[in-house]
ChimeraX commands (.cxc) that place a marker at each C-alpha (Angstrom):
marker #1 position 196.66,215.61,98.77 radius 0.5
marker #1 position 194.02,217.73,98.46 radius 0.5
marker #1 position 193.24,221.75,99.53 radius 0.5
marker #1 position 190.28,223.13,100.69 radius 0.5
marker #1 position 189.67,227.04,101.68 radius 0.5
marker #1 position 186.96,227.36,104.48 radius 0.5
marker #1 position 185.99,231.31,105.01 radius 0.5
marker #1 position 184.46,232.33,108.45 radius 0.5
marker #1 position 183.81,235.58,108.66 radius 0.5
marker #1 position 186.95,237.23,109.10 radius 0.5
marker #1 position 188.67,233.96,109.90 radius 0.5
marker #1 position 190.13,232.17,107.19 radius 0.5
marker #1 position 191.18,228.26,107.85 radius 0.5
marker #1 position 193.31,226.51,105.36 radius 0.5
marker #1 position 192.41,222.78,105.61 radius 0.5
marker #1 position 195.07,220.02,104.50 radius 0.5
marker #1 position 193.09,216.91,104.22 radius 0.5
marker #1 position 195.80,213.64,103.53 radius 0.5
marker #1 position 194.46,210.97,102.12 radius 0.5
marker #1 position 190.69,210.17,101.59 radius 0.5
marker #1 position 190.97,206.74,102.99 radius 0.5
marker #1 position 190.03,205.13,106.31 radius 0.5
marker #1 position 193.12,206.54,108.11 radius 0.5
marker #1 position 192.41,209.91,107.22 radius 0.5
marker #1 position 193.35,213.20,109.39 radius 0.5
marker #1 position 192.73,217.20,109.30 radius 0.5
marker #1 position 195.31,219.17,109.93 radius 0.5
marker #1 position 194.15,223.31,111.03 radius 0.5
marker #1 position 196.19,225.78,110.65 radius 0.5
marker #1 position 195.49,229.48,112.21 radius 0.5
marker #1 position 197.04,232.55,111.99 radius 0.5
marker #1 position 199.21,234.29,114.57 radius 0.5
marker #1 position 197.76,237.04,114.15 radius 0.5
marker #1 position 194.04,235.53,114.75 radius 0.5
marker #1 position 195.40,233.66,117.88 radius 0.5
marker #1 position 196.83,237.14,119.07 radius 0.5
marker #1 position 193.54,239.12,118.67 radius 0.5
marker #1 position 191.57,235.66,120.10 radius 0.5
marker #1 position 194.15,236.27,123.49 radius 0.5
marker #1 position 193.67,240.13,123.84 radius 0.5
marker #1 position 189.91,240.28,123.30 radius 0.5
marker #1 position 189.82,237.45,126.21 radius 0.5
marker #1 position 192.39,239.37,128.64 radius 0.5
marker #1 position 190.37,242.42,127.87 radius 0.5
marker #1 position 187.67,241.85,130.26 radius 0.5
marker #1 position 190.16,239.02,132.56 radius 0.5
marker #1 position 191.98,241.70,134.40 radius 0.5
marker #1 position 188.91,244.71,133.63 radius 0.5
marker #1 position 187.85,246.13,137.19 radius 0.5
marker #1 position 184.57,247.90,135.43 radius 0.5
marker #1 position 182.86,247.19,132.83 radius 0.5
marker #1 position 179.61,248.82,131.24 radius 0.5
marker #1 position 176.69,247.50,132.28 radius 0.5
marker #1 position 172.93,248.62,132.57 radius 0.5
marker #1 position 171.52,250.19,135.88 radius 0.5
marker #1 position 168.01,251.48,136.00 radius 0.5
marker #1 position 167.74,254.86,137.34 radius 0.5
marker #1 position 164.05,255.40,139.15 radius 0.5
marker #1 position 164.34,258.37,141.85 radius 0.5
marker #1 position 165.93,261.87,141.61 radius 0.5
marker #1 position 165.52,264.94,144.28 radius 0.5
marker #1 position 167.47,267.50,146.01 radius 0.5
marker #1 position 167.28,266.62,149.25 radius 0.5
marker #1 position 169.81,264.01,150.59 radius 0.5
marker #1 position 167.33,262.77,153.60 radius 0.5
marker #1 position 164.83,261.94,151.28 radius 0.5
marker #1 position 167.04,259.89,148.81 radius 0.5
marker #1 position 168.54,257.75,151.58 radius 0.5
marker #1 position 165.24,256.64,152.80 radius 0.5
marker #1 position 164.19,255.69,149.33 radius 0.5
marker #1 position 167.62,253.99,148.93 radius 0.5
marker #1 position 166.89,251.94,152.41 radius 0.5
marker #1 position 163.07,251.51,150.93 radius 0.5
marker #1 position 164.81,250.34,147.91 radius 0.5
marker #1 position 167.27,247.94,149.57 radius 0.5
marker #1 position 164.98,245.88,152.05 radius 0.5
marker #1 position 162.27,245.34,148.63 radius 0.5
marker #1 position 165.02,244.14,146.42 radius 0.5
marker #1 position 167.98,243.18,148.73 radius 0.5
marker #1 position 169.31,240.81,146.01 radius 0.5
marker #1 position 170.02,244.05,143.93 radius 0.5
marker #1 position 172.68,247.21,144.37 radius 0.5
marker #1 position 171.20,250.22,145.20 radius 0.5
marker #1 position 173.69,253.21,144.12 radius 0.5
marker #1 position 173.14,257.47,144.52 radius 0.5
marker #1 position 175.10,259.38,142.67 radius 0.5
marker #1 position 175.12,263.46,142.92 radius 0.5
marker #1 position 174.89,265.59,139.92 radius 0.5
marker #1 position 174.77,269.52,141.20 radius 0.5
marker #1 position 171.65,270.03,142.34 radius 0.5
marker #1 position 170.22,266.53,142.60 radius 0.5
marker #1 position 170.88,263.21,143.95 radius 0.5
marker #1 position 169.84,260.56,141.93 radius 0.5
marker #1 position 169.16,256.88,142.55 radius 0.5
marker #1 position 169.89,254.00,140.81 radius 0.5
marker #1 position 169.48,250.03,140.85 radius 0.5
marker #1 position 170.70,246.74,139.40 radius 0.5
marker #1 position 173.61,245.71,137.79 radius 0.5
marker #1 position 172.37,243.90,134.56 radius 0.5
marker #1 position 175.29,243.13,131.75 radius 0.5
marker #1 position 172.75,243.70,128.99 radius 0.5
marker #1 position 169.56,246.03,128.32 radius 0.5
marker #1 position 167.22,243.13,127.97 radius 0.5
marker #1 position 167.68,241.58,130.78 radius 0.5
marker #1 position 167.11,244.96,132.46 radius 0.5
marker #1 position 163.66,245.17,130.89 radius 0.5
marker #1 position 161.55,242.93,133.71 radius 0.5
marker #1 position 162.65,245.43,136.59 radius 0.5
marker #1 position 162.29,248.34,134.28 radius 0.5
marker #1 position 158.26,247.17,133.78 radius 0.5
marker #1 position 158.08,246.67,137.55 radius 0.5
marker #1 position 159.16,250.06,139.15 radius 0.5
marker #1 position 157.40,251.92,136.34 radius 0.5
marker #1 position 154.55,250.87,138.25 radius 0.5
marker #1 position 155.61,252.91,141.11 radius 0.5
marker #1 position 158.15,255.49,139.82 radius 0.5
marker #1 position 156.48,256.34,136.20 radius 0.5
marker #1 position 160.15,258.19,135.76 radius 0.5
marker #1 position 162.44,255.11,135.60 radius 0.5
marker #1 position 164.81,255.06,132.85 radius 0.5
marker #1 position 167.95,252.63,131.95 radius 0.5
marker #1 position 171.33,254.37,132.09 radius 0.5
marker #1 position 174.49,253.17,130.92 radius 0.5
marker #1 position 177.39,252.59,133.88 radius 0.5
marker #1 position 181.04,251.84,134.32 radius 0.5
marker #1 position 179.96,248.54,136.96 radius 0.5
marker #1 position 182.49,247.14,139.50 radius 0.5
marker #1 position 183.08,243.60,137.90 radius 0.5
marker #1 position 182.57,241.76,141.49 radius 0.5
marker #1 position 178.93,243.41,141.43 radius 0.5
marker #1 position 177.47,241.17,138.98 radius 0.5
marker #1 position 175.77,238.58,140.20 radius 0.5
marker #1 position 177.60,235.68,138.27 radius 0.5
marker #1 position 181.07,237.30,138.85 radius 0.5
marker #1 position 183.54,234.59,139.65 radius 0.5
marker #1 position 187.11,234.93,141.21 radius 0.5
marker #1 position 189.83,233.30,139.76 radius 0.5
marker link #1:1,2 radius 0.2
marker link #1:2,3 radius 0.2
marker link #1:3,4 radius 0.2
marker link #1:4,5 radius 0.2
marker link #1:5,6 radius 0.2
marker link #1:6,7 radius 0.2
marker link #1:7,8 radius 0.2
marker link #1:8,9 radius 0.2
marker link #1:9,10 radius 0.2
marker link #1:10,11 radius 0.2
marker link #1:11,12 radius 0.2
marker link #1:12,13 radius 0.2
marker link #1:13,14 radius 0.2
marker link #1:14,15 radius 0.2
marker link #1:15,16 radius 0.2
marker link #1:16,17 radius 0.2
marker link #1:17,18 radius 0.2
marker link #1:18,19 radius 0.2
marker link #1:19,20 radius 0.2
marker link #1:20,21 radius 0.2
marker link #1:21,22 radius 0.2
marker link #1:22,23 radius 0.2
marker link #1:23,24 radius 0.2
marker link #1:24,25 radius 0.2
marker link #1:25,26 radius 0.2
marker link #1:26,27 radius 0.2
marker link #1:27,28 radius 0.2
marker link #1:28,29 radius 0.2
marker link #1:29,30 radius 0.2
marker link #1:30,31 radius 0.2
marker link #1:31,32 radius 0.2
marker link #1:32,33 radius 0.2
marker link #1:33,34 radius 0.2
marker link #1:34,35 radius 0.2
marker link #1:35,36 radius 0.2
marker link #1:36,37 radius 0.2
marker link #1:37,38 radius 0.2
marker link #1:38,39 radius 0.2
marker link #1:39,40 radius 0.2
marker link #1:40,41 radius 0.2
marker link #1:41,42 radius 0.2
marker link #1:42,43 radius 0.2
marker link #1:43,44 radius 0.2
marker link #1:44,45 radius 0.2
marker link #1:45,46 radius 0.2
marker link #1:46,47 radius 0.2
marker link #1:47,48 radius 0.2
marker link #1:48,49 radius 0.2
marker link #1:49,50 radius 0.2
marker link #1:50,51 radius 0.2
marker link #1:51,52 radius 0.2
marker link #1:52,53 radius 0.2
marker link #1:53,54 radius 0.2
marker link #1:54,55 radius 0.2
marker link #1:55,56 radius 0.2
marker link #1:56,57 radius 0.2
marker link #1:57,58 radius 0.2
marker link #1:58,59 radius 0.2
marker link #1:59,60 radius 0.2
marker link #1:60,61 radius 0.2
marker link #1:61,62 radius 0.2
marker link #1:62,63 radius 0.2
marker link #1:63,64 radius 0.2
marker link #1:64,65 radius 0.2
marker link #1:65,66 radius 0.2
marker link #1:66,67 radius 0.2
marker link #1:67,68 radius 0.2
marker link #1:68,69 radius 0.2
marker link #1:69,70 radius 0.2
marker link #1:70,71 radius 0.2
marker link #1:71,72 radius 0.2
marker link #1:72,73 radius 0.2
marker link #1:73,74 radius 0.2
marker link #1:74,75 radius 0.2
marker link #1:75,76 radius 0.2
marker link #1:76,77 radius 0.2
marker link #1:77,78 radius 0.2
marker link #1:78,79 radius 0.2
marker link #1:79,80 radius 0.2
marker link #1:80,81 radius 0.2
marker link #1:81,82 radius 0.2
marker link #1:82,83 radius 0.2
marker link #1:83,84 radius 0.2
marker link #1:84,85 radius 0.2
marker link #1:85,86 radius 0.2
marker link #1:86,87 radius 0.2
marker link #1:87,88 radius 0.2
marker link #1:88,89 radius 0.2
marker link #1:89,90 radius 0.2
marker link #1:90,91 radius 0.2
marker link #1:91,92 radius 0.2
marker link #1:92,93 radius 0.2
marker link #1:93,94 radius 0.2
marker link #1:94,95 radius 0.2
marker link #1:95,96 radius 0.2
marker link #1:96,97 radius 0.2
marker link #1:97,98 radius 0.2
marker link #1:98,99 radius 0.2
marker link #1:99,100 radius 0.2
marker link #1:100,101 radius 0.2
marker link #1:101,102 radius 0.2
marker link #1:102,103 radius 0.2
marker link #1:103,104 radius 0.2
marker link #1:104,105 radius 0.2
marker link #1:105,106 radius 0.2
marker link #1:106,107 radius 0.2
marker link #1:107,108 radius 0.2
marker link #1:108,109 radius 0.2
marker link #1:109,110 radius 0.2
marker link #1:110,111 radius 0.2
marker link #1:111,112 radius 0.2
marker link #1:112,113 radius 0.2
marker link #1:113,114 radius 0.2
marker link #1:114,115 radius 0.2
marker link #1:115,116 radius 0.2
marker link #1:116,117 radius 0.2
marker link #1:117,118 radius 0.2
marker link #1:118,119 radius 0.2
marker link #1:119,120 radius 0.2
marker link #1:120,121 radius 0.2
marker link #1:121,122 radius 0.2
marker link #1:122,123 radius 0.2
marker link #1:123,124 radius 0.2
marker link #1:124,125 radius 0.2
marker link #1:125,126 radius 0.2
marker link #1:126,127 radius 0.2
marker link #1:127,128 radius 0.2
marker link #1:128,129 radius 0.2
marker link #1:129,130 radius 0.2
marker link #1:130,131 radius 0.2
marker link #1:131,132 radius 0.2
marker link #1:132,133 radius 0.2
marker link #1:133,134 radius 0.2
marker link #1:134,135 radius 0.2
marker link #1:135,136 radius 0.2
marker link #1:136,137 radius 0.2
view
């Protein structure tokens, strides 16, 4: 019987292989310790009510009337997308999308430059049922 070492990363298989004939068979053995960390990084985000996400923040002023018309503006152009306010002593500011990575943020980013030259991408803790592709178990 032979041994054979295969190193992945931090992963580190030991590989039995039984005889090297036509009824041959692999036999895997891993870690507790990997299977623990391969559970917790998988509940991590299972039971997670926000995670960080991208949101691109494209209107800021001081008067509340004036930031929920933009937010309405905002919501009956792109009604597939979340339009949040938030209020940060003295401004209100206004933010959209809910993107789980900067570069798919990017495309929207382009487009309402065109209109407000001000947008920016933020980082935000997002309500996991906002994304688009959140599923319920």
């Amino acid at each position: 019987m032979g041994k054979v070492i295969i190193k992945l990363g931090w992963f580190i298989c030991l590989v039995l292989v039984s005889n090297i004939s036509l009824g041959q068979s692999v036999n895997i053995y891993e870690s507790p310790a990997i299977t623990e960390l391969i559970t917790k990084y998988t509940n991590q985000f299972k039971y997670a009510k926000k995670i960080k996400g991208w949101r691109i923040q494209f209107y800021s002023t001081a008067d509340r009337r004036i930031m929920e018309d933009t937010k309405m503006k905002m919501e009956s152009k792109y009604p597939e997308e979340k339009v949040v306010w938030g209020f940060v002593d003295p401004y209100f500011h206004l933010k959209i999308g809910t993107f789980r990575d900067v570069y798919s943020a990017q495309e929207m980013l382009v487009e309402l430059r065109k209109t407000y030259p001000g947008s920016f991408l933020t980082v935000d803790e997002i309500d996991v049922k906002d994304f688009k592709d959140f599923e319920q178990e």
